[in-house]
C-alpha positions as CSV (number, residue, x, y, z in Angstrom):
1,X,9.3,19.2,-16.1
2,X,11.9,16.2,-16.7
3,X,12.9,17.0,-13.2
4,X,10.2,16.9,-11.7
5,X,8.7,13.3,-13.0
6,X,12.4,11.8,-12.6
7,X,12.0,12.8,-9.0
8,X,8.8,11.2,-8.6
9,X,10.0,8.1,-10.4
10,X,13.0,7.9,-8.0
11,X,10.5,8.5,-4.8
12,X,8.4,6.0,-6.1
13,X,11.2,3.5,-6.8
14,X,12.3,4.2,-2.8
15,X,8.7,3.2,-1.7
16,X,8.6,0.2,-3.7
17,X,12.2,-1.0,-2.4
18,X,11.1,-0.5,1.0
19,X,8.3,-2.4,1.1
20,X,9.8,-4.9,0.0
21,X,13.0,-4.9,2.2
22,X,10.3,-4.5,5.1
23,X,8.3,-7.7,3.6
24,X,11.8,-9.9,3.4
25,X,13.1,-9.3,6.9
26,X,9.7,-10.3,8.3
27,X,9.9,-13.5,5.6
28,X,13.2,-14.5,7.5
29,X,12.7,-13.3,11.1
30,X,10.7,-15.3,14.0
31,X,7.0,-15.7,14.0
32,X,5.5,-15.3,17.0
33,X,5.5,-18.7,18.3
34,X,9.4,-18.8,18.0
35,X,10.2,-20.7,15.2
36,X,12.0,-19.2,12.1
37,X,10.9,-19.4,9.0
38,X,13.9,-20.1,7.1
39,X,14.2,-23.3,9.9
40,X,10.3,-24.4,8.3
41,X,11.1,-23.8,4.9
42,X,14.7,-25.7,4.9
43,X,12.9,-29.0,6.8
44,X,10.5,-29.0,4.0
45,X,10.8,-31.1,0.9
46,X,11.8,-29.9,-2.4
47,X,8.5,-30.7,-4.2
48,X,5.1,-30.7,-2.4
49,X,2.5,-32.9,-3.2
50,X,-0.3,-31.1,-5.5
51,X,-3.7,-31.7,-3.6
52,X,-7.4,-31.3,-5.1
53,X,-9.4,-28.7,-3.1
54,X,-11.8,-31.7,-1.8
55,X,-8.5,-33.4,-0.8
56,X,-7.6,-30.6,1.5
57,X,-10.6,-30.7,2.2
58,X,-11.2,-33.9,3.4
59,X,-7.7,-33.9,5.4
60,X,-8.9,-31.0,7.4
61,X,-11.8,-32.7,8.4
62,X,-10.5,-36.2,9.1
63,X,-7.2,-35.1,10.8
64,X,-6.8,-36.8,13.9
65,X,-2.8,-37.9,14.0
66,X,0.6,-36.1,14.4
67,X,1.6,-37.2,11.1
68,X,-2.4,-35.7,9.8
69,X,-1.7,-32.0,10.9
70,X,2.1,-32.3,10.2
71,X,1.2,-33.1,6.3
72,X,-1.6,-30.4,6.5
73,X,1.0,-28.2,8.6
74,X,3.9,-28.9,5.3
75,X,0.9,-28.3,3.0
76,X,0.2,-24.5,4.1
77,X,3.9,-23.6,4.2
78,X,4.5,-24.2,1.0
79,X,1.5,-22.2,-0.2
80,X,2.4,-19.6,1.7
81,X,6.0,-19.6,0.1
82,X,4.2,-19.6,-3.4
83,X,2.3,-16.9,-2.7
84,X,5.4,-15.0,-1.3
85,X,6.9,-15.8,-4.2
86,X,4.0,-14.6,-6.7
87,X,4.1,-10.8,-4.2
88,X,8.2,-10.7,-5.2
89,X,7.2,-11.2,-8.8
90,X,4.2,-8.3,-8.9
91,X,7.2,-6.2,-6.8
92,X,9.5,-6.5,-9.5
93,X,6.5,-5.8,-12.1
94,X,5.3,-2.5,-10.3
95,X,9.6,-1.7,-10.3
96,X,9.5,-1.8,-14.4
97,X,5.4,0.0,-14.7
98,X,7.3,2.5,-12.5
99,X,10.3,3.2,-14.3
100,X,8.3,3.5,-17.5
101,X,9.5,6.7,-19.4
102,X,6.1,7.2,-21.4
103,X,3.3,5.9,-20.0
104,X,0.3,4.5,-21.5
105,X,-3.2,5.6,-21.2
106,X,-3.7,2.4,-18.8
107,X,-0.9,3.1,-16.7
108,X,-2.7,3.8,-13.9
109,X,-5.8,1.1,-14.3
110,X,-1.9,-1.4,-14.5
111,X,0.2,-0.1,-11.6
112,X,-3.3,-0.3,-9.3
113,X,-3.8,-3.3,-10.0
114,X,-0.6,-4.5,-9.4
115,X,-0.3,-2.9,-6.1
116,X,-3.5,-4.5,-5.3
117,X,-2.2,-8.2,-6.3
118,X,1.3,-7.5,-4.1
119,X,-1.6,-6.7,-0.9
120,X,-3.5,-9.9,-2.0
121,X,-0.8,-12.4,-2.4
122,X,0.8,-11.3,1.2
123,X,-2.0,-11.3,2.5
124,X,-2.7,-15.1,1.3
125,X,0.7,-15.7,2.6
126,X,0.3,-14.8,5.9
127,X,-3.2,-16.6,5.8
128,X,-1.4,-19.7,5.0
129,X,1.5,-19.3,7.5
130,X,-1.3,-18.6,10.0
131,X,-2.9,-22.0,9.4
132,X,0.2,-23.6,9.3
133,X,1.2,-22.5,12.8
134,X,-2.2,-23.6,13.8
135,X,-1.5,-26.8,13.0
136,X,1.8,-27.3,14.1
137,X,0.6,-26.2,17.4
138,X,-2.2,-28.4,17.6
139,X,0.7,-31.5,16.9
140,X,2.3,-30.3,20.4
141,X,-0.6,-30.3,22.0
């Protein structure tokens, strides 16, 4: 029986580490446009300016110059490095639920829910890295 659950552990740890060595090549490889990512994130300033929703907003709306959609271009990269950054941190949660000897009677209810945060959080990522090419295309334009 000890067998057994140490062999799913250790299965379940290897799925786990996949995904997120799958997750972390596509972080630092080239979009689809060309440009790497590590290039966008190292141009980027250390600090971002915090925004109010209606600020965003309201730049959307009245963006009409290079240095408009480069700000709202800056803007979605470094959400979508937060939220990259929030997936790596539910990763390393579901690592420790997982390795869990004994496990509560809301283990399950935890280690769902954690999955589903990792597919929400990546899935914000690649909205705002989406967006952000959007507007660094419309700039070239």
């Amino acid at each position: 029986m000890r067998l057994i659950r140490a062999l799913f552990s250790l299965a379940a740890m290897c799925i786990v580490c996949a995904e997120v060595a799958a997750s972390q090549t596509s972080l630092h490889g080239y979009s689809k446009n060309g440009f790497s990512r590590t290039f966008l994130d190292a141009r980027a300033s250390d600090q971002p300016p915090r925004y109010k929703r209606t600020e965003i907003k309201r730049m959307i709306r009245d963006a009409k110059t290079t240095e408009d959609f480069e700000r709202l271009a800056d803007y979605f990269d470094f959400q979508s490095l937060e939220f990259e950054q929030k997936a790596n941190q539910e990763v390393k949660e579901l690592e420790r639920l997982l390795v869990i000897r004994f496990h509560p009677r809301t283990y399950a209810t935890q280690v769902e829910y954690t999955r589903e945060l990792i597919r929400k959080y990546r899935s914000k990522a690649d909205e705002c890295y989406g967006r952000a090419n959007a507007y660094r295309a419309s700039i070239e334009r």
